[in-house]
DRENPA-783730 format. One record per atom (N, C-alpha, C): residue in three letters; residue number from 1; atom name; chain; x, z, y. Coordinates in Angstrom, 1 decimal, m for minus. Last residue first. Example, Ala and Ser with C-alpha at 12.3 -4.5 7.8 and 13.67 -1.06 7.14 Angstrom:
2
rest: SER; nr: 2; atom: N; kette: A; xx: 12.8; zz: 7.1; yy: m2.2
rest: SER; nr: 2; atom: CA; kette: A; xx: 13.7; zz: 7.1; yy: m1.1
rest: SER; nr: 2; atom: C; kette: A; xx: 12.9; zz: 7.9; yy: 0.0
rest: ALA; nr: 1; atom: N; kette: A; xx: 13.2; zz: 7.8; yy: m5.7
rest: ALA; nr: 1; atom: CA; kette: A; xx: 12.3; zz: 7.8; yy: m4.5
rest: ALA; nr: 1; atom: C; kette: A; xx: 13.2; zz: 7.8; yy: m3.3
END
This chain:
77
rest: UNK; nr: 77; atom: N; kette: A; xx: 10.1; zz: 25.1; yy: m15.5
rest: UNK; nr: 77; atom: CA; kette: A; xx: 10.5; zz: 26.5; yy: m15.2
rest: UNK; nr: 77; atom: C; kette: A; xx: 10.6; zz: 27.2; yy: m16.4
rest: UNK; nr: 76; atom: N; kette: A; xx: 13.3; zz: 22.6; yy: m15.6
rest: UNK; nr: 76; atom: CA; kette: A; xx: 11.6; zz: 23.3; yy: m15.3
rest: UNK; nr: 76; atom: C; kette: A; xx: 11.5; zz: 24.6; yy: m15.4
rest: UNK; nr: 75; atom: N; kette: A; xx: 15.7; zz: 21.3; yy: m14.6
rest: UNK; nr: 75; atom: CA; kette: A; xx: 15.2; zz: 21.7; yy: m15.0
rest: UNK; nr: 75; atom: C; kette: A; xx: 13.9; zz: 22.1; yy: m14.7
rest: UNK; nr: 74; atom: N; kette: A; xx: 17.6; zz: 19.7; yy: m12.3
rest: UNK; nr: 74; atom: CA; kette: A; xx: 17.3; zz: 18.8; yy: m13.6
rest: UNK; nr: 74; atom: C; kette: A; xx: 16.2; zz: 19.8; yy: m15.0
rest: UNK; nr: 73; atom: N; kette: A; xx: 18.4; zz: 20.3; yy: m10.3
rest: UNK; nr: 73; atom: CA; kette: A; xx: 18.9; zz: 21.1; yy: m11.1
rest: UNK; nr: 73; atom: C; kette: A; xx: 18.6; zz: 20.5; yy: m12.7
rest: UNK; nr: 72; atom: N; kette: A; xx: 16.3; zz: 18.6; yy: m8.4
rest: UNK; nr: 72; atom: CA; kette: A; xx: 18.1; zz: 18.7; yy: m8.9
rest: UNK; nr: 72; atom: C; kette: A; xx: 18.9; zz: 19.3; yy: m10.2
rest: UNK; nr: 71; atom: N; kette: A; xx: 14.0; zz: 19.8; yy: m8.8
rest: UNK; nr: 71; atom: CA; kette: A; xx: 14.5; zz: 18.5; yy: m9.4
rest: UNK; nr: 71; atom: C; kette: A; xx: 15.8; zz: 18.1; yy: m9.8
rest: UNK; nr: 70; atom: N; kette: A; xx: 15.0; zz: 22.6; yy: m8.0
rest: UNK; nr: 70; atom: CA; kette: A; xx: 14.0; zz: 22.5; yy: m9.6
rest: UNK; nr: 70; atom: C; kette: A; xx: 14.6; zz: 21.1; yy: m10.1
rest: UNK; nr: 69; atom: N; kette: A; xx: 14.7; zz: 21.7; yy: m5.9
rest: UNK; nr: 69; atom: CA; kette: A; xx: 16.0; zz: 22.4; yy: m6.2
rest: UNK; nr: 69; atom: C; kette: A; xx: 15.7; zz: 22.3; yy: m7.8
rest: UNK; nr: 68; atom: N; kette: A; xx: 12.1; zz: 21.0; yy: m4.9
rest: UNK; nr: 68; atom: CA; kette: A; xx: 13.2; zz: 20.5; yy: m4.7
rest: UNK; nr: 68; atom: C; kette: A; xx: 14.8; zz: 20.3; yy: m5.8
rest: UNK; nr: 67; atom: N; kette: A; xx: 10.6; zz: 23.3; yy: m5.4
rest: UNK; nr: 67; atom: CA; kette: A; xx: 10.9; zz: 22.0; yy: m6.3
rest: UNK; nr: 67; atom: C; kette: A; xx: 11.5; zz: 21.3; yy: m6.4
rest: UNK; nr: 66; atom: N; kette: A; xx: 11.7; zz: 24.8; yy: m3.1
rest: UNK; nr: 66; atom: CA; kette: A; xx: 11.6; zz: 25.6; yy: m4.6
rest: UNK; nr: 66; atom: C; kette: A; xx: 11.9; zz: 24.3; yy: m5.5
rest: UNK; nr: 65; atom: N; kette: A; xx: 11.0; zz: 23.5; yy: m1.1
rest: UNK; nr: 65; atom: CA; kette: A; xx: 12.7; zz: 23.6; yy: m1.3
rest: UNK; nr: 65; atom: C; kette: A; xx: 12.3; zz: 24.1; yy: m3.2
rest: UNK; nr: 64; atom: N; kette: A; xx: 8.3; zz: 23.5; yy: m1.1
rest: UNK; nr: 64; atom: CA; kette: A; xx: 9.2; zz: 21.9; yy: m1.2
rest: UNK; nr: 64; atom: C; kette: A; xx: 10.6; zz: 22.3; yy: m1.6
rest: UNK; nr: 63; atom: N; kette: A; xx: 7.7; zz: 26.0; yy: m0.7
rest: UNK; nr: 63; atom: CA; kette: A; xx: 7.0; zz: 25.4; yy: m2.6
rest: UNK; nr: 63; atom: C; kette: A; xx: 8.1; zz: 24.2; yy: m2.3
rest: UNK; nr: 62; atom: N; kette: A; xx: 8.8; zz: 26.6; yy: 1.4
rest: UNK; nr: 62; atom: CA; kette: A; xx: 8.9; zz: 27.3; yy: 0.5
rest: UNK; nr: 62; atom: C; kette: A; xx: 8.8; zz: 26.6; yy: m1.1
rest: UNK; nr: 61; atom: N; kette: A; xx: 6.6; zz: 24.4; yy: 3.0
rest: UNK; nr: 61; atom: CA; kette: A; xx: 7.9; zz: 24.4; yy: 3.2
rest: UNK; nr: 61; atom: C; kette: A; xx: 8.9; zz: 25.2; yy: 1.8
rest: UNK; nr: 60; atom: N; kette: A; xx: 3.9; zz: 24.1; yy: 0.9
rest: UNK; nr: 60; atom: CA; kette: A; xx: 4.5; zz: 24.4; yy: 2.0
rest: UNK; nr: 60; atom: C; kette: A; xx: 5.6; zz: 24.2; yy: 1.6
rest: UNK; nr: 59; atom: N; kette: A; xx: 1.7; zz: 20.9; yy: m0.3
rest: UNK; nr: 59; atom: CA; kette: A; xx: 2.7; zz: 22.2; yy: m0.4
rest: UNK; nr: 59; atom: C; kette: A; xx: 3.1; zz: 22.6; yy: 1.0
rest: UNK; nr: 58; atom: N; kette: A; xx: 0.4; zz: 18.7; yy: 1.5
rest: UNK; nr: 58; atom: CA; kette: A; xx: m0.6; zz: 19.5; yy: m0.2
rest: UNK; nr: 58; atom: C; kette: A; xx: 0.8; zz: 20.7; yy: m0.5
rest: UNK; nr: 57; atom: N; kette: A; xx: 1.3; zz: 17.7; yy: 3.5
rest: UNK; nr: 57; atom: CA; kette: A; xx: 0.7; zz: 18.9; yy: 4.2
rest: UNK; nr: 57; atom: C; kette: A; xx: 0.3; zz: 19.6; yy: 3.0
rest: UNK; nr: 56; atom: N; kette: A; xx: 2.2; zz: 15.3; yy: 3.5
rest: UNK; nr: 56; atom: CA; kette: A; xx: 0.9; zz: 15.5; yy: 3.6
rest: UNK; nr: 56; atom: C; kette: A; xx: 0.1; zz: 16.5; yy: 3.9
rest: UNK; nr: 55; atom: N; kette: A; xx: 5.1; zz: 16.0; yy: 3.1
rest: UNK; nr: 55; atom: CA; kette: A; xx: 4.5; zz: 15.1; yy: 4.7
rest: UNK; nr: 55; atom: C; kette: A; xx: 3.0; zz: 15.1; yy: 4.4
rest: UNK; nr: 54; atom: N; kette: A; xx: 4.7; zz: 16.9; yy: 0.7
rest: UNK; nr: 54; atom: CA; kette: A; xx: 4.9; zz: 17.7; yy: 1.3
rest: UNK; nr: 54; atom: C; kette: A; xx: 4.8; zz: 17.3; yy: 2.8
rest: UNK; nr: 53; atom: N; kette: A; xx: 4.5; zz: 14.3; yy: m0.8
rest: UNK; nr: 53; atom: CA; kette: A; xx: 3.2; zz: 15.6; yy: m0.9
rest: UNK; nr: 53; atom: C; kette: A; xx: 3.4; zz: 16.4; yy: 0.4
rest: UNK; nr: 52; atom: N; kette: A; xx: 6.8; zz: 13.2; yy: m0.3
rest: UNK; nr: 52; atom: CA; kette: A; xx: 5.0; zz: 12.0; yy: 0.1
rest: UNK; nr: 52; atom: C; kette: A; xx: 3.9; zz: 13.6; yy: 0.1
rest: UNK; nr: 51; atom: N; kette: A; xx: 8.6; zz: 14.3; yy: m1.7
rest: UNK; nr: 51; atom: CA; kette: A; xx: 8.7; zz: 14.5; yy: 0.0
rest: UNK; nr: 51; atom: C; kette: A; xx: 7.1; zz: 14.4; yy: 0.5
rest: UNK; nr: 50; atom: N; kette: A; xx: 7.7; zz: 14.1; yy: m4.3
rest: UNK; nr: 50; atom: CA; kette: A; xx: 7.3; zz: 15.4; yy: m3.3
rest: UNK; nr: 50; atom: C; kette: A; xx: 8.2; zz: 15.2; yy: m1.7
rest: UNK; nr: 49; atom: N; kette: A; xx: 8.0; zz: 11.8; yy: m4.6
rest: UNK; nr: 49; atom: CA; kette: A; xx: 6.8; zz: 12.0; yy: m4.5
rest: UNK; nr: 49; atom: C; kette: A; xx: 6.5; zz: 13.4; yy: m3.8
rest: UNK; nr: 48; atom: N; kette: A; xx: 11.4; zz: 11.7; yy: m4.2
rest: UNK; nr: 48; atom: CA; kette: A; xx: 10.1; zz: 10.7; yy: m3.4
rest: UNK; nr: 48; atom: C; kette: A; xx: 8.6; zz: 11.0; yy: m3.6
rest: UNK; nr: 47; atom: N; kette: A; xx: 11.9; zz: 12.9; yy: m6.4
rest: UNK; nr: 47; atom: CA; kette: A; xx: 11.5; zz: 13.2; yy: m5.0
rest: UNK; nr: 47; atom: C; kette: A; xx: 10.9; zz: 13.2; yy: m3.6
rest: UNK; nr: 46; atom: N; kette: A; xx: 11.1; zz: 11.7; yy: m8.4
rest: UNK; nr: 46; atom: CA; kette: A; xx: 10.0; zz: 12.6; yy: m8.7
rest: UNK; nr: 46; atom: C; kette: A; xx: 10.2; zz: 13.1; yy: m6.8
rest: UNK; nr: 45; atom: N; kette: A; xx: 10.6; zz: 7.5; yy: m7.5
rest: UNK; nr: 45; atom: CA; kette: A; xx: 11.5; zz: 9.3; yy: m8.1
rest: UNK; nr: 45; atom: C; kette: A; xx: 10.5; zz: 10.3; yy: m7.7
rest: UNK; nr: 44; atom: N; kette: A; xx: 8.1; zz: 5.5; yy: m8.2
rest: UNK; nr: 44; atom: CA; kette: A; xx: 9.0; zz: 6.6; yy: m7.0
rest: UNK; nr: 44; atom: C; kette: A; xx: 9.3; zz: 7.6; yy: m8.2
rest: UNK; nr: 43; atom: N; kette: A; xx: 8.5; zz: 1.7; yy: m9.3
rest: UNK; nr: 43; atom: CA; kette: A; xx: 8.5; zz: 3.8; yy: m9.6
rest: UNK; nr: 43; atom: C; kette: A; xx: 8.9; zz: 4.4; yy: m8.2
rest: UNK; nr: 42; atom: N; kette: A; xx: 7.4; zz: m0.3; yy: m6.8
rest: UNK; nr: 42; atom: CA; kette: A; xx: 8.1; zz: 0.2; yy: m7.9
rest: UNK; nr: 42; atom: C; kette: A; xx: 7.6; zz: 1.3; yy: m7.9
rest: UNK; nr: 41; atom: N; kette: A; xx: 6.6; zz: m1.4; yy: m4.3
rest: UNK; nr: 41; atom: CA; kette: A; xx: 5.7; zz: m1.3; yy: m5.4
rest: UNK; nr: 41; atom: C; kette: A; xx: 6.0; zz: m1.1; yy: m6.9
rest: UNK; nr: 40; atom: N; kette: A; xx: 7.2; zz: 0.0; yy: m1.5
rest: UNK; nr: 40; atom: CA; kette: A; xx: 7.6; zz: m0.5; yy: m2.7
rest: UNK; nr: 40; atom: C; kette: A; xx: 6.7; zz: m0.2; yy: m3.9
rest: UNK; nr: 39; atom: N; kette: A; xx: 5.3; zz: m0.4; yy: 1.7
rest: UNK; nr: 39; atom: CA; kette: A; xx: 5.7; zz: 0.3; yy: 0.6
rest: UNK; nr: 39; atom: C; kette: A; xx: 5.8; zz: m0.2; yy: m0.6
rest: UNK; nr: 38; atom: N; kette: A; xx: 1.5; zz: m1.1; yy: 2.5
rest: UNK; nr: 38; atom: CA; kette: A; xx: 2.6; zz: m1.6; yy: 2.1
rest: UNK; nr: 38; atom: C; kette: A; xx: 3.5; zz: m0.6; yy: 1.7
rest: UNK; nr: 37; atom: N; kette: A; xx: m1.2; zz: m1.4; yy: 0.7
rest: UNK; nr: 37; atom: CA; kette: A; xx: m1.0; zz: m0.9; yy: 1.7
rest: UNK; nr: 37; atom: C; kette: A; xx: 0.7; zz: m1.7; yy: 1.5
rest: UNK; nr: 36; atom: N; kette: A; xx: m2.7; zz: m1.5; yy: m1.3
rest: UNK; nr: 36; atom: CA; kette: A; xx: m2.1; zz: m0.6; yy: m1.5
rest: UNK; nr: 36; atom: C; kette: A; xx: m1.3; zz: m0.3; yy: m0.6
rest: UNK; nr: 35; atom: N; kette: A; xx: m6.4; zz: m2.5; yy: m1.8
rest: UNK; nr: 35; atom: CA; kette: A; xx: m5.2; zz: m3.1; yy: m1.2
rest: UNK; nr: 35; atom: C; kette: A; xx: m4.2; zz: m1.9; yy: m2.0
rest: UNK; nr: 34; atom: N; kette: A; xx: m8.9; zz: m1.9; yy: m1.1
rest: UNK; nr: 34; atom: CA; kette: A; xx: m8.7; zz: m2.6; yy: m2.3
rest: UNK; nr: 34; atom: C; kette: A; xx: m7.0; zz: m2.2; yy: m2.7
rest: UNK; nr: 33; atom: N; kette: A; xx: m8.9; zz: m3.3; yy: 2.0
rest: UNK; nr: 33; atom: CA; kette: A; xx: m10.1; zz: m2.8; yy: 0.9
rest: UNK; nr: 33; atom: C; kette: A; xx: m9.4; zz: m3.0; yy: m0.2
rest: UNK; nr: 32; atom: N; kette: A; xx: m6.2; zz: m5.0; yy: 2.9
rest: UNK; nr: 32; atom: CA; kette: A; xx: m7.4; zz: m3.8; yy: 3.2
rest: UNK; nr: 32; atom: C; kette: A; xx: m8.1; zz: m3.3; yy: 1.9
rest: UNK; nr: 31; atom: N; kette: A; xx: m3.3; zz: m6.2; yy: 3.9
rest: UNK; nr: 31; atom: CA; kette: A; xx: m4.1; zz: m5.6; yy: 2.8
rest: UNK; nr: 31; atom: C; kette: A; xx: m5.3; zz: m4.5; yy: 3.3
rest: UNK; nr: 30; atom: N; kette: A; xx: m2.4; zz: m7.9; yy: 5.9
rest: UNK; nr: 30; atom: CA; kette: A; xx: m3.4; zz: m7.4; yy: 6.3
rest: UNK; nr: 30; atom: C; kette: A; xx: m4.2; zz: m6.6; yy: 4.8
rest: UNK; nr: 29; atom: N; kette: A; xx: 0.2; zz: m8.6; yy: 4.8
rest: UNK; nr: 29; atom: CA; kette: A; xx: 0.7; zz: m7.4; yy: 6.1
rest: UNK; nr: 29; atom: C; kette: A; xx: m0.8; zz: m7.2; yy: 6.2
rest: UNK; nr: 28; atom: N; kette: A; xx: 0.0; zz: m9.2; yy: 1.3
rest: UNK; nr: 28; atom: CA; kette: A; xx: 0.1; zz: m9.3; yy: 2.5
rest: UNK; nr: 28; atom: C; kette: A; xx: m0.1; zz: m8.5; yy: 3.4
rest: UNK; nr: 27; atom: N; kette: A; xx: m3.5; zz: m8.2; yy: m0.4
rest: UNK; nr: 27; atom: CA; kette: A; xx: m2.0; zz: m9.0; yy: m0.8
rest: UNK; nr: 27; atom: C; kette: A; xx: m1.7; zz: m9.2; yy: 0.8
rest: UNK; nr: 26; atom: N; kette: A; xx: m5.6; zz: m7.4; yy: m1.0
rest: UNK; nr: 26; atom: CA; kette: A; xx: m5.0; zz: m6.1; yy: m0.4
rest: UNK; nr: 26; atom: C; kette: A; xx: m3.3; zz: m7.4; yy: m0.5
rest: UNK; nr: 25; atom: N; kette: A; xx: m8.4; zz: m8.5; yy: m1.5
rest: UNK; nr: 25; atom: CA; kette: A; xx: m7.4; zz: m8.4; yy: m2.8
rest: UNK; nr: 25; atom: C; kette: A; xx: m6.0; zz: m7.6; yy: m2.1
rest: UNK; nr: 24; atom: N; kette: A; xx: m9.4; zz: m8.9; yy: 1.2
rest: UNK; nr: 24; atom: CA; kette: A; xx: m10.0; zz: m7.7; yy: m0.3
rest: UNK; nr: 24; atom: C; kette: A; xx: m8.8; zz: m7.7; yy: m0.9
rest: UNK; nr: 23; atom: N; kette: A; xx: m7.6; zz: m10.1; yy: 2.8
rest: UNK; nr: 23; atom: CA; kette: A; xx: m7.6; zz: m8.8; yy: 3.1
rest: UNK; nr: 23; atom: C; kette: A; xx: m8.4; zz: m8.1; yy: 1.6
rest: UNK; nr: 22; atom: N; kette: A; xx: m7.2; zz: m12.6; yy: 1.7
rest: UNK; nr: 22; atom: CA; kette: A; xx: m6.1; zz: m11.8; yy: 1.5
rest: UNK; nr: 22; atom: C; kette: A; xx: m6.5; zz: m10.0; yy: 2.2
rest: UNK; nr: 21; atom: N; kette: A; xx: m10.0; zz: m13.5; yy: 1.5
rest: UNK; nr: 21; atom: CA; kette: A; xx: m9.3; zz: m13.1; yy: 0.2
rest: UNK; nr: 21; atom: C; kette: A; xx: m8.0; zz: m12.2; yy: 0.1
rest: UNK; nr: 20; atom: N; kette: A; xx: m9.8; zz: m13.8; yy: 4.1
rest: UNK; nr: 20; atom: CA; kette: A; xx: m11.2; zz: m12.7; yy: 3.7
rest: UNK; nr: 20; atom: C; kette: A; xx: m10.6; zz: m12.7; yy: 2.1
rest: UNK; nr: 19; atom: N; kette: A; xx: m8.5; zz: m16.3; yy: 4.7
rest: UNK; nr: 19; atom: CA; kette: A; xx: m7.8; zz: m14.8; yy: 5.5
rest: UNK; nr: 19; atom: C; kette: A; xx: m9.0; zz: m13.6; yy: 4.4
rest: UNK; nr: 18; atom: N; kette: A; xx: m9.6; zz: m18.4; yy: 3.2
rest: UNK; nr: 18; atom: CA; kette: A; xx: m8.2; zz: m17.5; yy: 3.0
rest: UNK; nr: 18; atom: C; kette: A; xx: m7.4; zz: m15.9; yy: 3.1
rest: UNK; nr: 17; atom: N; kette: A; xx: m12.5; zz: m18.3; yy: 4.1
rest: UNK; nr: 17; atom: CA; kette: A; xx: m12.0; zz: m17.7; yy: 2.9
rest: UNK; nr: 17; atom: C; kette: A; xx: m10.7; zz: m17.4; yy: 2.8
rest: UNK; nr: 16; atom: N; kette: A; xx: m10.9; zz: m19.4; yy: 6.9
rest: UNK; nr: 16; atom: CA; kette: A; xx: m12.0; zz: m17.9; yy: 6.8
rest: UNK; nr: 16; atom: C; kette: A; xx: m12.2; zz: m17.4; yy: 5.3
rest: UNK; nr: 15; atom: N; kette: A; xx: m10.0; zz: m21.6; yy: 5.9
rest: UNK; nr: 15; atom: CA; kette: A; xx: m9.4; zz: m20.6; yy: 6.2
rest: UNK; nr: 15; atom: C; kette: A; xx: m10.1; zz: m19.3; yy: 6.8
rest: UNK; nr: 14; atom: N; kette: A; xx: m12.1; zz: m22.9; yy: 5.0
rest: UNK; nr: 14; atom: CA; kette: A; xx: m10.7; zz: m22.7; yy: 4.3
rest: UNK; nr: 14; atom: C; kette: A; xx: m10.3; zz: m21.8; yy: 4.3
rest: UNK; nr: 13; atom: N; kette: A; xx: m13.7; zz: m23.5; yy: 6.9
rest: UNK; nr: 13; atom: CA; kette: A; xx: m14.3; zz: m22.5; yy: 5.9
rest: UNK; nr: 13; atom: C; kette: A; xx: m13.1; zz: m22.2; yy: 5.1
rest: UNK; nr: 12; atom: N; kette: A; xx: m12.1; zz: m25.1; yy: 8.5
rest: UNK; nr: 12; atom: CA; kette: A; xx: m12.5; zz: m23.9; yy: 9.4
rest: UNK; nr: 12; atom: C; kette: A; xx: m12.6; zz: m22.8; yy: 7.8
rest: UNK; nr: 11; atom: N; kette: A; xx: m11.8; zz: m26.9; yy: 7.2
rest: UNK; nr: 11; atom: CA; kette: A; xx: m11.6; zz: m26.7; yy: 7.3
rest: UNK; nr: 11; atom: C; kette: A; xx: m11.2; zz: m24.8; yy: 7.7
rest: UNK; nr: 10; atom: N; kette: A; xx: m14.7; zz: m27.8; yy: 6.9
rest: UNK; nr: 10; atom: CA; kette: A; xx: m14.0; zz: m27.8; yy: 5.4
rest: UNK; nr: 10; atom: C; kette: A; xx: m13.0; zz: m26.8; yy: 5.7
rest: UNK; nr: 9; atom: N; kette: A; xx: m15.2; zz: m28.3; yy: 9.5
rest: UNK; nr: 9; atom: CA; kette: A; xx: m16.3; zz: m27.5; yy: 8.6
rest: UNK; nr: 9; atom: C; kette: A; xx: m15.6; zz: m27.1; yy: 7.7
rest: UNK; nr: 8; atom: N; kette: A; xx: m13.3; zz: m30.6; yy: 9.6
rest: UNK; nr: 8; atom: CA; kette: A; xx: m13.1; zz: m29.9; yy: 10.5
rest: UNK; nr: 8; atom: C; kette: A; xx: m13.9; zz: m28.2; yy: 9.8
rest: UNK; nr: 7; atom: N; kette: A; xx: m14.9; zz: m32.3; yy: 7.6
rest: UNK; nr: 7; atom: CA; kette: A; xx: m13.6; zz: m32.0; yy: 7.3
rest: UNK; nr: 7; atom: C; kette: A; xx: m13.2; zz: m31.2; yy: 8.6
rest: UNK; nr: 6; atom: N; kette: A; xx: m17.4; zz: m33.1; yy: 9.2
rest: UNK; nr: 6; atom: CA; kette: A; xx: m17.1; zz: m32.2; yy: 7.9
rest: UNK; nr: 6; atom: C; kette: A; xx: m15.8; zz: m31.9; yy: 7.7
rest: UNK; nr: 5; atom: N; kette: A; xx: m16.4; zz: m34.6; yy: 11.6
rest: UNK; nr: 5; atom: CA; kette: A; xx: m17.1; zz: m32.5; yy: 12.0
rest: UNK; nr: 5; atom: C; kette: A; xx: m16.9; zz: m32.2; yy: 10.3
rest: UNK; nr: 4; atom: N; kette: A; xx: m15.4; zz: m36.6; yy: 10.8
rest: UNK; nr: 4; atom: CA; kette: A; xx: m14.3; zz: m35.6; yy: 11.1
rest: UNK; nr: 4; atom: C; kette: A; xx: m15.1; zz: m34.1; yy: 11.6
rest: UNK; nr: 3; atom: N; kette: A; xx: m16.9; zz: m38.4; yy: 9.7
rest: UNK; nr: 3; atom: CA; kette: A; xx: m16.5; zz: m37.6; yy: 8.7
rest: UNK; nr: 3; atom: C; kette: A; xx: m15.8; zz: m36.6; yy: 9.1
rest: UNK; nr: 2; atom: N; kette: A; xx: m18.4; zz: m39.7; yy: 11.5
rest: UNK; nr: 2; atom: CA; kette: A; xx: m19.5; zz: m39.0; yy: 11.2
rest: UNK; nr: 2; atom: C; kette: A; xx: m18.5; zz: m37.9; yy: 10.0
rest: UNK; nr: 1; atom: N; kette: A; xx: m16.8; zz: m42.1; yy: 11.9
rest: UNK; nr: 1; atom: CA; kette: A; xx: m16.7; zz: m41.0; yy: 12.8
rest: UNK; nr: 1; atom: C; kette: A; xx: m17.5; zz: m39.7; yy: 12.3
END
């Protein structure tokens, strides 16, 4: 009888290390500290990065179409 509180202990600590490894190391729907959140963890196209700038507010409207068009057009300045 004296072995089911340790293995109950063993238990419990299992899974309190489980859950506390998947939030540092950032793996799964609880990635925290560390993490990268969720979202493809491929390349983003160059537009895909300027929409991500331009929903953050780091360009204006004017600079997003300018670059925009820049990408498409497949040249620089």
């Amino acid at each position: 009888m004296w072995i089911f509180p340790f293995i109950g202990l063993f238990v419990f600590l299992f899974m309190i290390f489980f859950k506390f490894n998947r939030v540092f190391t950032g793996s799964g729907p609880f990635c925290g500290w560390g993490g990268q959140g969720g979202g493809s963890s491929g390349p983003q196209s160059p537009l895909d990065i300027l929409k991500i700038r331009y929903a953050k507010g780091e360009i204006t409207r004017e600079e997003f179409e300018r670059m925009k068009k820049d990408i498409s057009e497949g040249g620089g300045p």
